[in-house]
DSSP file (Angstrom, degrees, kcal/mol; ACC not computed):
  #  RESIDUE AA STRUCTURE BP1 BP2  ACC     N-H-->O    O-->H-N    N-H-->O    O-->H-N    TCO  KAPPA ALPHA  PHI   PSI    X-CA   Y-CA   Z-CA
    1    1 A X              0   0    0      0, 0.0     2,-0.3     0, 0.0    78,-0.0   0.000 360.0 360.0 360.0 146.8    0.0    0.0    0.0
    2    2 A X        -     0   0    0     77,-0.0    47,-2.6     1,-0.0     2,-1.3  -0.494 360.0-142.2 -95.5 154.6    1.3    3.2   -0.6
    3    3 A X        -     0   0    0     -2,-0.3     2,-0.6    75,-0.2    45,-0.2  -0.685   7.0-141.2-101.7 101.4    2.2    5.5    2.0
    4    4 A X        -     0   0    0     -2,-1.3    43,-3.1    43,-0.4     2,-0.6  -0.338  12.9-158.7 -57.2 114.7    1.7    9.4    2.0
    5    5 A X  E     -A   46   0A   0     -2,-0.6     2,-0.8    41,-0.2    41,-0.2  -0.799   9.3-178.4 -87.5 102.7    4.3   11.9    3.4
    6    6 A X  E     +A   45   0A   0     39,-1.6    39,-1.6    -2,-0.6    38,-0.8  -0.680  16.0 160.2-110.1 141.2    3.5   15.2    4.4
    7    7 A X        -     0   0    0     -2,-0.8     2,-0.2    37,-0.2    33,-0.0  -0.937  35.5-129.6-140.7 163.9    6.2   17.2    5.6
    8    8 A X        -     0   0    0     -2,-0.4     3,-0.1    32,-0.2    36,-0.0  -0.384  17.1-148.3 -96.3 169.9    7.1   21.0    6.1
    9    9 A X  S    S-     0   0    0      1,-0.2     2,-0.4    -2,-0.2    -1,-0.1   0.487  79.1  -1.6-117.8 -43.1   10.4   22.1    4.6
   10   10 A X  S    S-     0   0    0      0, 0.0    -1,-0.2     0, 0.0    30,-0.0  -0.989  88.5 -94.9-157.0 146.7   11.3   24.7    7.0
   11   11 A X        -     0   0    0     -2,-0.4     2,-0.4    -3,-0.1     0, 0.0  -0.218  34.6-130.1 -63.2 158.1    9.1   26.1   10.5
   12   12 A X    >   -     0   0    0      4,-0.1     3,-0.5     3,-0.1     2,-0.2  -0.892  35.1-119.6 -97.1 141.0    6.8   29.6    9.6
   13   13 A X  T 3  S+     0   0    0     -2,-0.4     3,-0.1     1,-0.2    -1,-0.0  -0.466  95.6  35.3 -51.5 146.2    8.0   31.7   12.5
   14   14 A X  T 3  S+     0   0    0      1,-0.3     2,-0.4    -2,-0.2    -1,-0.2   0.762  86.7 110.4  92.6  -8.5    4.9   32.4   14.4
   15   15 A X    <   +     0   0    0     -3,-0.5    -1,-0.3     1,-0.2    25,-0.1  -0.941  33.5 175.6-121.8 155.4    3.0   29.5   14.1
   16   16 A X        +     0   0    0     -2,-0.4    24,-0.5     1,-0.2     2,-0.2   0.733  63.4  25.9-108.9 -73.4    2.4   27.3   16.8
   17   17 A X  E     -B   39   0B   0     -3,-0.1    49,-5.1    22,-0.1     2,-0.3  -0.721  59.8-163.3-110.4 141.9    0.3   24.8   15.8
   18   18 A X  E     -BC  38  65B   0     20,-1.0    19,-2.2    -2,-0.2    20,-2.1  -0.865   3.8-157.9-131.2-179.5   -0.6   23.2   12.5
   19   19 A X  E     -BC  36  64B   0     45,-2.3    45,-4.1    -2,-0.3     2,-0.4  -0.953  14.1-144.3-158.4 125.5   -3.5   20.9   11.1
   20   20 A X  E     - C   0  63B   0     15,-2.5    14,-4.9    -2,-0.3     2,-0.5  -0.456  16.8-179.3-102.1 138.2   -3.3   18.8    8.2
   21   21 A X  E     -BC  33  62B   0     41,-2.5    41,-4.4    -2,-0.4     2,-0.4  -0.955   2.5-173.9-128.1 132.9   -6.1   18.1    5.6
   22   22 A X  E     + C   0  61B   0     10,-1.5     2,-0.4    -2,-0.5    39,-0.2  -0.935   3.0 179.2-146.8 154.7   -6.0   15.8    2.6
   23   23 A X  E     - C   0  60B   0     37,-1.3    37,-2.4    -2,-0.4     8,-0.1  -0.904  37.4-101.0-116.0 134.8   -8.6   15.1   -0.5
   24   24 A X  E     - C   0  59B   0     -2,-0.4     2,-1.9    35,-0.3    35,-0.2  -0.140  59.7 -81.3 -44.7 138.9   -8.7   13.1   -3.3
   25   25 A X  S    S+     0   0    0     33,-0.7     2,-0.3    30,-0.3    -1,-0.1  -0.358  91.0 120.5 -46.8  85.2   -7.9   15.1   -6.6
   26   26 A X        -     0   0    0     -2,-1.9     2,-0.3    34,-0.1    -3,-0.0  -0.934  65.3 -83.0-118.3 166.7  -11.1   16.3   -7.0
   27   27 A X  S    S+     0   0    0     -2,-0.3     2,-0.1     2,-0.1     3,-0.0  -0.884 111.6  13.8-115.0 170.2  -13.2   20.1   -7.2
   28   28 A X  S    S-     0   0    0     -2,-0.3     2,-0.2     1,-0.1     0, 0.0   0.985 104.4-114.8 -38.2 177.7  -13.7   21.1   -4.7
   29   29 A X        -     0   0    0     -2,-0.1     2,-0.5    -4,-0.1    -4,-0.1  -0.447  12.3-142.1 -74.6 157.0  -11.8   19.5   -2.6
   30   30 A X        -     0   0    0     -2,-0.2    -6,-0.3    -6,-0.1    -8,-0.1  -0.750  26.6-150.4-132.8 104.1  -13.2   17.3   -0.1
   31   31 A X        -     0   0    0     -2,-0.5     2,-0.4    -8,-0.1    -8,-0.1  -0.147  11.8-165.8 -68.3 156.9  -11.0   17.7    3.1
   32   32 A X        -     0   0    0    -12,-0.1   -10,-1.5    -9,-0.0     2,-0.9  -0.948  27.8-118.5-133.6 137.0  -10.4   15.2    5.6
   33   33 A X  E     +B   21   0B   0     -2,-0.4   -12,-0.2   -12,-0.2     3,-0.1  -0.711  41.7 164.9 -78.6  98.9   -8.8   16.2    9.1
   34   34 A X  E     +     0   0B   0    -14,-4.9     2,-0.3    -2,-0.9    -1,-0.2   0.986  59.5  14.0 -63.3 -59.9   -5.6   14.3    9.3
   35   35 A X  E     -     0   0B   0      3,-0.0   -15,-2.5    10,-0.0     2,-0.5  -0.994  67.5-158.0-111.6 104.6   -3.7   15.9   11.9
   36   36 A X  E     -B   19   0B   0     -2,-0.3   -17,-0.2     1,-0.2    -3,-0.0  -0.867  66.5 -11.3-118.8 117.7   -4.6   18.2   14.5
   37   37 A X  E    S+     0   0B   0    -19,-2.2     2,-0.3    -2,-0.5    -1,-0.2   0.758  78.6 165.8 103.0  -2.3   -2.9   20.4   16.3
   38   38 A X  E     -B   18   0B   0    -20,-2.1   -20,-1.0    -3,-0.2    -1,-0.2  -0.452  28.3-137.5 -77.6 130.3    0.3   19.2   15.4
   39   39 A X  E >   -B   17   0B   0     -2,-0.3     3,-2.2   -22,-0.1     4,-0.4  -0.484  34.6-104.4 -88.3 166.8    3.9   21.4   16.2
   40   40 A X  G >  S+     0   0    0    -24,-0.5     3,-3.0     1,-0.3   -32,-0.2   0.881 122.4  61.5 -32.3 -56.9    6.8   21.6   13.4
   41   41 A X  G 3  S+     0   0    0      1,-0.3    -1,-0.3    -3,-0.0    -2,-0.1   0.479  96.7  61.2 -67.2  -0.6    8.9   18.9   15.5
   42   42 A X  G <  S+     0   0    0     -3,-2.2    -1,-0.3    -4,-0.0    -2,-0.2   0.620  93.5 119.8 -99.5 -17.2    5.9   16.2   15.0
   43   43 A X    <   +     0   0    0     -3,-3.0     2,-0.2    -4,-0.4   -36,-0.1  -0.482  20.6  80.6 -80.0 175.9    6.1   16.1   10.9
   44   44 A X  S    S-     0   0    0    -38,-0.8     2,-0.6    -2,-0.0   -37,-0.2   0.644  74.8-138.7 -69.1 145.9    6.6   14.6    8.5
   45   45 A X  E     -A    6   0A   0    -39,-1.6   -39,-1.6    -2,-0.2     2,-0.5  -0.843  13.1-160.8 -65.0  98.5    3.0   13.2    8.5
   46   46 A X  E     +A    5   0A   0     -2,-0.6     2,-0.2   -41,-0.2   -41,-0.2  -0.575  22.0 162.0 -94.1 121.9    2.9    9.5    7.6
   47   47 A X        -     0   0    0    -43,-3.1     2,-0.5    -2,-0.5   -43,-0.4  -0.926  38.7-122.9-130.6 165.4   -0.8    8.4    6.4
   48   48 A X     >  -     0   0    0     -2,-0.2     4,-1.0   -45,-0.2   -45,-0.2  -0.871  16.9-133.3-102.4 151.9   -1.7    5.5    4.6
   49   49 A X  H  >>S+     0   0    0    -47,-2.6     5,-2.3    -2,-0.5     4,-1.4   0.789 102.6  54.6 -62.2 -17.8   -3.6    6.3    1.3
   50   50 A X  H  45S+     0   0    0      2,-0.2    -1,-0.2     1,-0.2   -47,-0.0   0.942  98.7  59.9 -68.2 -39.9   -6.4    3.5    2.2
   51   51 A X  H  45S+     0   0    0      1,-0.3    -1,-0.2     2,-0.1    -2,-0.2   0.650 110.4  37.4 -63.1  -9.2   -7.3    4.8    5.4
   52   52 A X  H  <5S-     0   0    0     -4,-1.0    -1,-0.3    -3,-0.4    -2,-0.2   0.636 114.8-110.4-120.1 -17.4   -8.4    8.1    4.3
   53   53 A X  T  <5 +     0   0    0     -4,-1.4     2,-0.3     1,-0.3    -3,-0.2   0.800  52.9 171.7 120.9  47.9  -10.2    6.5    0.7
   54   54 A X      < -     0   0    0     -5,-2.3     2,-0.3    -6,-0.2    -1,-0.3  -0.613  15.0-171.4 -72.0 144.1   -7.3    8.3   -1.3
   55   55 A X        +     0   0    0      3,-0.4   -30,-0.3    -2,-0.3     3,-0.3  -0.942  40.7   7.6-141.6 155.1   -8.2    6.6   -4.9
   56   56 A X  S    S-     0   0    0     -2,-0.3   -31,-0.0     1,-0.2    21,-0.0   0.108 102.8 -58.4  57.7-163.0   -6.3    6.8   -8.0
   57   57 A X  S    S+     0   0    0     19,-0.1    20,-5.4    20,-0.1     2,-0.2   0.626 108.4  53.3 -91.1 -13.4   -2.7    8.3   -8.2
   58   58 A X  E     - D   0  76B   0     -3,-0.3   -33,-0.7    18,-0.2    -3,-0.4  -0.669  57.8-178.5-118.8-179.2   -2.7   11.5   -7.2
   59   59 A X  E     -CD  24  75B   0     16,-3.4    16,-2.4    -2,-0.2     2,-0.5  -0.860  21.4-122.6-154.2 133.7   -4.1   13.3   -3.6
   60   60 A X  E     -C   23   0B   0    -37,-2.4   -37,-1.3    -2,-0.3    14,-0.2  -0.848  19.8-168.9 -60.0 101.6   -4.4   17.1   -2.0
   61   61 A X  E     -C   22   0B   0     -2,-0.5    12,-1.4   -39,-0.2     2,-0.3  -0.341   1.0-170.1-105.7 156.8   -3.0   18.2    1.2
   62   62 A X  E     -CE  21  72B   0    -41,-4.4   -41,-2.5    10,-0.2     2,-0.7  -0.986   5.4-162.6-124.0 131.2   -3.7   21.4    2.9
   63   63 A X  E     -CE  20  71B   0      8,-3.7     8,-1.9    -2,-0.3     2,-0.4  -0.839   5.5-161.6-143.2 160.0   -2.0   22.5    5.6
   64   64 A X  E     -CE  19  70B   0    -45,-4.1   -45,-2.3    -2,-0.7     2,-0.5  -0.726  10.8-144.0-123.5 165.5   -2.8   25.3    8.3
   65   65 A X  E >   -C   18   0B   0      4,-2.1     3,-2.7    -2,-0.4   -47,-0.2  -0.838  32.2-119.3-112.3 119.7   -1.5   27.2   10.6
   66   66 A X  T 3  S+     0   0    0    -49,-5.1   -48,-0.1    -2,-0.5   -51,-0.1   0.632 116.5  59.2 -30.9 -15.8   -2.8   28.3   13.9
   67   67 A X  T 3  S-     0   0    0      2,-0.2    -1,-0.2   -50,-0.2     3,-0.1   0.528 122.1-103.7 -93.6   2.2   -2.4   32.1   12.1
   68   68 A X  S <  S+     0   0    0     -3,-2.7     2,-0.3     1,-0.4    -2,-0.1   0.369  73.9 149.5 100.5  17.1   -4.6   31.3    9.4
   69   69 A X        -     0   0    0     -4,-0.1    -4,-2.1     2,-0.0    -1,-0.4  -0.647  28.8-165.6 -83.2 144.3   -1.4   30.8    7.0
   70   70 A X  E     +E   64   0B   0     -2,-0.3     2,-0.3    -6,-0.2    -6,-0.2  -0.992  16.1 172.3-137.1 113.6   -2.7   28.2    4.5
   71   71 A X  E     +E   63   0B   0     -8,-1.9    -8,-3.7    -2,-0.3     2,-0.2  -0.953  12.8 180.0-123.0 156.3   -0.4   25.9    1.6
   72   72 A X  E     +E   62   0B   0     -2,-0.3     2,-0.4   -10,-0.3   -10,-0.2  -0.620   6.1 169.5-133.2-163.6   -1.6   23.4   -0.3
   73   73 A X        -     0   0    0    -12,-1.4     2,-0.3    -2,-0.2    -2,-0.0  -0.996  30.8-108.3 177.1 156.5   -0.8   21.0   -2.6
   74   74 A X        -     0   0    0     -2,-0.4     2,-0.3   -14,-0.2   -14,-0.2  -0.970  31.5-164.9-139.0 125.5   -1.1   18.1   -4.9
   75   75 A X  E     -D   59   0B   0    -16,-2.4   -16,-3.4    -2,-0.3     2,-0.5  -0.869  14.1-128.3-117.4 147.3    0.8   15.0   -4.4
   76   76 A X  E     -D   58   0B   0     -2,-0.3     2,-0.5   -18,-0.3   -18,-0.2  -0.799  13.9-142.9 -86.8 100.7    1.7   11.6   -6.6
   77   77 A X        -     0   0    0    -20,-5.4     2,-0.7    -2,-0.5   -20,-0.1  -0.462  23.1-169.0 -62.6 114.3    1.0    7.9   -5.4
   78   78 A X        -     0   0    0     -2,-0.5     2,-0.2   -75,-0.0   -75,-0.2  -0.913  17.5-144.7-125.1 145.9    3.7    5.9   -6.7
   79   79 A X        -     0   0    0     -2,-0.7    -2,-0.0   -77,-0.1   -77,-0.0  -0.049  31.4-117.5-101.0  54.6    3.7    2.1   -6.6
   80   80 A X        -     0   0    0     -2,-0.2     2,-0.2     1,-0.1     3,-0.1   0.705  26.5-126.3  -4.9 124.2    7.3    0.9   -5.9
   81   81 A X        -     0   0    0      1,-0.1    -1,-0.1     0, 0.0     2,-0.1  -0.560  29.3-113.7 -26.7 109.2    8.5   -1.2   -9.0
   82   82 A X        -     0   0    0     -2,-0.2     2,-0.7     1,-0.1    -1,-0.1  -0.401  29.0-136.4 -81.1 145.0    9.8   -4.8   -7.8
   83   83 A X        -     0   0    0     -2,-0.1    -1,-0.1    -3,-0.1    -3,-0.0  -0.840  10.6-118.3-114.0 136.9   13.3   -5.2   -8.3
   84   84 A X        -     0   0    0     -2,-0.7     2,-0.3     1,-0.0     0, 0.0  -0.222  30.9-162.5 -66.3 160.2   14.9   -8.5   -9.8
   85   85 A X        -     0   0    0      2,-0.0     2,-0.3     0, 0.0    -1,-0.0  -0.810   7.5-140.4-124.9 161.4   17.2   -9.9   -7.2
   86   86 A X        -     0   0    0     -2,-0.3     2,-0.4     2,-0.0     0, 0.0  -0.776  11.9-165.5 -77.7 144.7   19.9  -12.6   -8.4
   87   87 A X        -     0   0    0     -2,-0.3     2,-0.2     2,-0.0    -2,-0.0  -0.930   6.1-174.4-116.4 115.5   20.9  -15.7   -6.4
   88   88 A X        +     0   0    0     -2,-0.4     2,-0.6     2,-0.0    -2,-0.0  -0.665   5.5 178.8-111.8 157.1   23.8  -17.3   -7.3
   89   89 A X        -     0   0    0     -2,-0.2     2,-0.3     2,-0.0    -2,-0.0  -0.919  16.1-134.0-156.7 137.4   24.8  -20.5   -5.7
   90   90 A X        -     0   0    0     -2,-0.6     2,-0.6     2,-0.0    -2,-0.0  -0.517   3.5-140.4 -97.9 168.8   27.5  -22.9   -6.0
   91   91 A X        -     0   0    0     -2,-0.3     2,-0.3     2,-0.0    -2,-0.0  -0.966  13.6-170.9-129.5 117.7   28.1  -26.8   -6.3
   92   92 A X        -     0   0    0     -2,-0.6    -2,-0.0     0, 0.0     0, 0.0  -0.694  27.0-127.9 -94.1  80.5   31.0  -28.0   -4.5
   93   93 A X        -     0   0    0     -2,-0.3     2,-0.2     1,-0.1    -2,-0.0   0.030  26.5-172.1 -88.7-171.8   31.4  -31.8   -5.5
   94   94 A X        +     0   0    0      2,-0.1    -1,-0.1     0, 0.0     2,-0.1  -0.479  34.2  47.9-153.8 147.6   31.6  -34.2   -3.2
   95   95 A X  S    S-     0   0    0     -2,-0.2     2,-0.3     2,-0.0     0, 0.0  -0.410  81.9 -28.7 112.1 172.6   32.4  -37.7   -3.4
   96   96 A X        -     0   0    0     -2,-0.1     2,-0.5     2,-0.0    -2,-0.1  -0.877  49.2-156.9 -98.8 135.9   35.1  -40.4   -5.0
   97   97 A X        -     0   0    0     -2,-0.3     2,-0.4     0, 0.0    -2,-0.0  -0.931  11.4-131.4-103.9 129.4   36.7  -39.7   -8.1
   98   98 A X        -     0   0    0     -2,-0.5     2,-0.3     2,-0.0    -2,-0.0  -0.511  21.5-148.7 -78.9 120.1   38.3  -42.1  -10.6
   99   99 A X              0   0    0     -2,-0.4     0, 0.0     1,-0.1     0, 0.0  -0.696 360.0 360.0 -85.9 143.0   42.1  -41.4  -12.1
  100  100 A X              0   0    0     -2,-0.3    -1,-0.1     0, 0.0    -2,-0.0   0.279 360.0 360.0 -54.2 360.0   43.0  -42.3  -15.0
């Protein structure tokens, strides 16, 4: 399942508290309260896309600020790609051999 990250890049002075919303790519949006209340030193915000009925590939966060400062966004579901492994193994034999 894929996991959504929301994270801040650098603290707003001045804000205390923030509260995280995210929506499916739709208009309008239709926000869901992730996170309430949360300070700088509690992100990144780890959600899984089922539990909030995130569908298809992409999703929209908001987040706010106890001062009413507001960003948003639109974020990309990716589905991690398997990657071949090798195994290699060796035969040591074993056993009696006949000389010529």
């Amino acid at each position: 399942m894929p996991v959504i990250i929301i994270d801040l890049n650098n603290e707003i002075l001045g804000i205390n508290t923030y509260d995280v919303y995210v929506s499916n790519c739709v208009e309008p949006p239709e926000w869901q309260l992730v996170a309430d209340d949360y300070t700088y030193e509690q992100f990144p915000v780890f959600l899984l896309d089922s539990a909030y009925g995130i569908t298809g590939d992409c999703y929209n966060y908001l987040i706010s600020g106890d001062t009413g400062c507001i960003c948003t966004g639109t974020g990309y579901l990716a589905t991690p790609t398997p990657t071949p492994t090798v195994t290699t193994s060796s035969v040591t034999p074993s056993g009696f051999f006949a000389q010529p």
